[in-house]
C-alpha positions in Angstrom: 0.0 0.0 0.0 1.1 3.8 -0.6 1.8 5.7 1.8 1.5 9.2 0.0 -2.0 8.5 -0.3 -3.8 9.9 2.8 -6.6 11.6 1.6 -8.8 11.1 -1.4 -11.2 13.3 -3.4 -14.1 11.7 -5.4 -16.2 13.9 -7.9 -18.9 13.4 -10.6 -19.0 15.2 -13.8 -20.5 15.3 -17.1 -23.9 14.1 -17.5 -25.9 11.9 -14.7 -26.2 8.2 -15.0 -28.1 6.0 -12.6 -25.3 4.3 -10.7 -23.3 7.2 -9.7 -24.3 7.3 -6.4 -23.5 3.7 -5.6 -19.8 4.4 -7.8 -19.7 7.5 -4.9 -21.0 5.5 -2.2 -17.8 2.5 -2.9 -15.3 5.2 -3.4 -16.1 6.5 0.3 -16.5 3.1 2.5 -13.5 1.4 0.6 -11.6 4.8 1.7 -12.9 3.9 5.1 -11.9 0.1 4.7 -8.4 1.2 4.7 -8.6 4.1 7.0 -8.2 7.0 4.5 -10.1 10.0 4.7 -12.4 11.1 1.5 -13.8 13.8 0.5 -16.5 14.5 -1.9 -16.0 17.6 -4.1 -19.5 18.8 -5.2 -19.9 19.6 -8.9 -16.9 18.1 -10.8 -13.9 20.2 -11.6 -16.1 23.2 -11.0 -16.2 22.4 -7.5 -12.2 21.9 -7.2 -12.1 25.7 -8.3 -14.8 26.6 -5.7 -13.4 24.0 -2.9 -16.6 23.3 -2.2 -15.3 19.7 -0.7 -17.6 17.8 2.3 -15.9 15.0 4.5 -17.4 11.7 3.4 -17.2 8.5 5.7 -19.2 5.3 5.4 -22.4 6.7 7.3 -22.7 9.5 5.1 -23.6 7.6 2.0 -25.9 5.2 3.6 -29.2 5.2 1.7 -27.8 6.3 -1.6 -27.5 3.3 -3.6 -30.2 2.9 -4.8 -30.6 6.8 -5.9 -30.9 7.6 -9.2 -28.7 11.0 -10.3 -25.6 11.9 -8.0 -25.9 13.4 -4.4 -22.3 15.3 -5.5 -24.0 17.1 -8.4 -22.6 17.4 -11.8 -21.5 20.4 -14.1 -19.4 21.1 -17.1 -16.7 23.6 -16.3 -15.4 26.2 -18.8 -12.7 27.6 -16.2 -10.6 24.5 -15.9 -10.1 24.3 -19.5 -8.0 26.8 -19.2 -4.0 26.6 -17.6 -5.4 29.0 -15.2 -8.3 27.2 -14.0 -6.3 24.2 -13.3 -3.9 25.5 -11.5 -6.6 27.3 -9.1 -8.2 23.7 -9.2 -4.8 22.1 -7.7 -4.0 25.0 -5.3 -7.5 24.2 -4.1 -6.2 20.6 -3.5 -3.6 21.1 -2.0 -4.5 23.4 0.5 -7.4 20.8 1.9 -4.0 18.1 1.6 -6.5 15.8 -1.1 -3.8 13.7 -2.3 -5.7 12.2 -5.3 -8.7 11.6 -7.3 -11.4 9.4 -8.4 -13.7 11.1 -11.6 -16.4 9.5 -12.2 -17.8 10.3 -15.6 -17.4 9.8 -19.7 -14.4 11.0 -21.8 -14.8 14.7 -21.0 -14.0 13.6 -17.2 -11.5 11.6 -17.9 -9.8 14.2 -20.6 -10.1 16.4 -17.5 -7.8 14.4 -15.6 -5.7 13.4 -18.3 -4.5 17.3 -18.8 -4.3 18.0 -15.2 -2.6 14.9 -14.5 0.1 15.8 -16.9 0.5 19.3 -15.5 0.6 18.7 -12.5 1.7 14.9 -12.0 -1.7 14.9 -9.8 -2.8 11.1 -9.5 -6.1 10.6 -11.3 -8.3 7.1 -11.3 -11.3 7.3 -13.5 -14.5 5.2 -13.2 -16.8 4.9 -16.4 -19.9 5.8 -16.0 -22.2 7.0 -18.6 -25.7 5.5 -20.3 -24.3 5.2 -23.5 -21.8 3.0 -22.8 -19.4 4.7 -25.6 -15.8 4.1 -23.8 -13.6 2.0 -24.7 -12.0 -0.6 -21.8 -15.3 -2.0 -20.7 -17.9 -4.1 -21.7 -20.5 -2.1 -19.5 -20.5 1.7 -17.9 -22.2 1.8 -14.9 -25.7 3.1 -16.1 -26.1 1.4 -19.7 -28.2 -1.5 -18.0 -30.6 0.7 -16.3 -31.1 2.8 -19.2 -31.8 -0.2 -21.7 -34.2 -1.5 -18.8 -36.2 2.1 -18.5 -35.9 2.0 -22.8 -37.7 -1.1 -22.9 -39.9 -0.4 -20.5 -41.0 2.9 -22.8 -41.3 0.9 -26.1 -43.4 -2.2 -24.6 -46.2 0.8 -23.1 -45.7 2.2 -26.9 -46.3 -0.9 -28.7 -49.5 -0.9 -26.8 -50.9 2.1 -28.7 -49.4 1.3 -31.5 -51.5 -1.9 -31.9 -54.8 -0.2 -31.2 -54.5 1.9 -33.9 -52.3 1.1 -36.3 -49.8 3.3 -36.1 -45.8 3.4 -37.1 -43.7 4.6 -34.2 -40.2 6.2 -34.3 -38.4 5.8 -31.0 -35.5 7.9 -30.8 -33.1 6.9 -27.9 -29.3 8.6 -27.0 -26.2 7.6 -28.7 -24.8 10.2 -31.1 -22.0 8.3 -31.7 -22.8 4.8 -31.2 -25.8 2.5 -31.3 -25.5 1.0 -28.0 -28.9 1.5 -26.3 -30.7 1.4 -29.7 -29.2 -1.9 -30.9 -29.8 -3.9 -27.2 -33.1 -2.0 -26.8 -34.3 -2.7 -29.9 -33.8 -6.6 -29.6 -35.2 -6.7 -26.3 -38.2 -4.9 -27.0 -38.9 -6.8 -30.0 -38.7 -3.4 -32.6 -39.5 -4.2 -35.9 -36.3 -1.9 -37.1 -33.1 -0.4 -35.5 -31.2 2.7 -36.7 -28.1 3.2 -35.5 -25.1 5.3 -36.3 -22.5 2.2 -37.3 -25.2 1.2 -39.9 -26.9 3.2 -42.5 -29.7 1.8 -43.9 -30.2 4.2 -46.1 -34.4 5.6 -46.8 -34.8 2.9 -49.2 -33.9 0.0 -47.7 -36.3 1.7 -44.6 -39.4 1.3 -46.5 -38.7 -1.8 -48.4 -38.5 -3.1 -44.3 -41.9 -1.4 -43.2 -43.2 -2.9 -46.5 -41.9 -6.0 -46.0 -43.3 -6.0 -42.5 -46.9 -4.7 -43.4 -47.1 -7.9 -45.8 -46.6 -10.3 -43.3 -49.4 -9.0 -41.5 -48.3 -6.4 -38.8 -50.8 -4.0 -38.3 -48.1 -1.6 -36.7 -44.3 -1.4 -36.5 -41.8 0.2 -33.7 -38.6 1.8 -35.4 -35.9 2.5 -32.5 -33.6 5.2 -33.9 -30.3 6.2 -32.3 -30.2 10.1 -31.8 -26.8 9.8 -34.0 -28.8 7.6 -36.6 -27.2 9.4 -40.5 -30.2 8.0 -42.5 -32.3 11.7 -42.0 -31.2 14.9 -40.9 -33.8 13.9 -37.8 -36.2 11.4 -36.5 -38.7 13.8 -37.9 -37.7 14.2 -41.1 -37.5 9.9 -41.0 -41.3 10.2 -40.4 -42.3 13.0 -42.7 -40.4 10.7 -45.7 -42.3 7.5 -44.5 -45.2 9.3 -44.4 -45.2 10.6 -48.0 -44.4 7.2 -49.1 -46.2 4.9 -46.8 -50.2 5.9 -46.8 -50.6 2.6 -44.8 -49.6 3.9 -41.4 -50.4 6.4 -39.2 -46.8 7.7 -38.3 -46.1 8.9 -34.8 -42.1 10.2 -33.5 -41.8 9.8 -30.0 -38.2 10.8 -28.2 -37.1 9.4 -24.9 -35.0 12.1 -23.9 -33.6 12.4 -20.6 -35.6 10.3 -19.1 -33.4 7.7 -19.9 -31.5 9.6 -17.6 -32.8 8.9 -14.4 -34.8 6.2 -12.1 -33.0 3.9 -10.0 -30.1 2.2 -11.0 -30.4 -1.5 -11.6 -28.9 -3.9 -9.4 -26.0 -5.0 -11.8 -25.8 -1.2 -12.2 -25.4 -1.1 -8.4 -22.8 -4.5 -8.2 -21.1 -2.8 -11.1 -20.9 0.2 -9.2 -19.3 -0.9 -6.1 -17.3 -3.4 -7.8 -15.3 -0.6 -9.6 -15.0 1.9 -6.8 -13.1 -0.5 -4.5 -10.8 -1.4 -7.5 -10.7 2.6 -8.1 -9.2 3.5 -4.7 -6.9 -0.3 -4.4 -5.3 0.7 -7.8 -4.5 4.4 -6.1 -3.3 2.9 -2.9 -1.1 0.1 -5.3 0.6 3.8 -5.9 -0.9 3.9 -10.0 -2.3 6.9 -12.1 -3.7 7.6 -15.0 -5.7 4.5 -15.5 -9.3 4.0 -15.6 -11.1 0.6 -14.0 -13.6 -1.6 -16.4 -15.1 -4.4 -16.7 -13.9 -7.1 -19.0 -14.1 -10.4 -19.1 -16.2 -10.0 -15.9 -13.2 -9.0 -14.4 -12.3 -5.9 -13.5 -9.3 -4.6 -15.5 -7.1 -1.5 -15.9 -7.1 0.9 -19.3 -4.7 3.5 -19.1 -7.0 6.6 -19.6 -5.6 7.9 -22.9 -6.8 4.5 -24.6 -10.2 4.9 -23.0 -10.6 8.3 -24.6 -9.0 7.9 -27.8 -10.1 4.0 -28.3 -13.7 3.2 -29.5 -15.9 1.2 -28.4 -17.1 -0.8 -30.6 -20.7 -2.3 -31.8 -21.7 -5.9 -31.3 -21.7 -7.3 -34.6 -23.6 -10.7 -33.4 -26.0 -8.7 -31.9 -26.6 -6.6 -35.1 -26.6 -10.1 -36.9 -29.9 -11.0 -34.6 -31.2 -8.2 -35.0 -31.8 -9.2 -38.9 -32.9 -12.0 -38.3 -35.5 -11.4 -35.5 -37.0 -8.7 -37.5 -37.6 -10.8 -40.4 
């Protein structure tokens, strides 16, 4: 065990994802575990500037883990993009003697701690945790499951409506840059199409699928689009096209939003969660930086943050192969 590391700092930032408060909650009784003080810094990288930092032992995160958002706040911050913001943000640290970090967030996070890392040799552990499970390193960020499970929660009430009056639904879910959500969602909730970013099916192909579908005898279709999707400009230009080609359906858009946002976090949201803060603050106590914790293999593993951010995570090609054949 190090014995520089005395005290350690644990912030969210970035947008919320259910999980974050169990990630926050494992950080702060692991710190207890081995008798290090933690702090929780309130609104990411923002908050360093503003050393807005609270003292966190185990009793202070009891009855969080199953709390959707993050009891730390979250917020994009301008300032420490700059040289002069960061080094406000480590003067900060130092003088409340927080001797390293644990972000929990997406790329922008962990680019954050890359940058101040390198300025200031500052040791940084980063914990994945974002609904659209976009980084590369792990199979799962914490809050992908529970935002499939509230997506296919959404399209089974849909696909009631849609089947009492005959209607064509678009469902657009997040992922600008991958098809995550839409791909997994889709299968589970039985969609009659999926339109994701890796795949352009191109307008065409679209209706010769709805066609195809309206001649085996479906009486109404769900189409689960990917907010990134590169078929339209928008969902709703995809249903003003289908309906100027396709009199048969009565074609409705709706868009999950941030909704998929919030709720509780599932419980391998919640394992996942606590599984990777204890490995977060072990690997900073092993005396490493720079290195975020995943899940691979069902194991949890180390990517050195510079591959998380610049790797890409990549689609599930079997996946996308079942996907063509279960809407057939």
């Amino acid at each position: 065990m190090s014995k520089n590391i005395k005290k350690i700092g644990v912030m969210t930032s970035g947008g919320d994802a259910p999980g974050m408060n169990a990630a926050i909650r494992s950080v702060v009784r692991t710190c207890a575990y081995h008798n290090i003080e933690c702090v929780g810094i309130y609104r990411g990288y923002e908050g360093i500037m503003e050393g807005d930092f609270k003292p966190m032992d185990a009793r202070s995160v009891k009855g969080i883990i199953n709390k959707g958002g993050t009891v730390l706040k979250s917020a994009r911050s301008k300032a420490f993009r700059t040289p002069e913001g960061r080094k406000f943000a480590h003067d900060q640290l130092i003088k409340a003697n927080v001797d390293a970090l644990v972000v929990i967030g997406g790329d922008g996070t962990f680019n954050g701690g890359l940058v101040f890392n390198k300025e200031y040799d500052f040791p940084i552990i980063g914990i994945p945790c974002t609904i659209d499970n976009d980084i590369f390193g792990t199979t799962h960020t914490i809050g992908f499951d529970t935002a499939l499970n509230t997506v296919v929660d959404c399209i089974d009430k849909i696909r009631d409506t849609a089947s009492s009056h005959n209607r064509l639904f678009f469902v657009e879910v997040m992922g600008r840059d991958v098809g995550h959500i839409a791909l997994n969602a889709g299968v589970g909730a039985g969609a009659e199409e999926i339109l994701i970013p890796e795949e352009n099916l191109g307008l065409e192909r679209l209706l010769e699928s709805l066609h195809r579908s309206k001649r085996s005898g479906k009486s109404s279709s769900i189409v689960v689009v990917a907010e990134g999707d590169k078929i339209g400009k928008n969902v709703f230009e995809l249903k003003d096209y289908v309906e100027a080609n396709m009199d048969e359906y009565d074609v409705r858009v709706s868009v999950l939003g941030h909704m998929q946002r919030g709720g509780a976090p599932s419980c391998f949201d919640r394992v996942l969660a606590s599984r990777m803060g204890v490995k977060a603050v072990e690997t900073l106590l092993e005396g490493k930086t720079n290195y975020m914790v995943g899940l691979l293999n069902e194991k949890m593993e180390l990517t050195h943050l510079r591959e998380a951010v610049k790797g890409k995570s990549k689609i599930d090609r079997e996946l996308l192969r079942v996907s063509e054949i279960m809407t057939t």
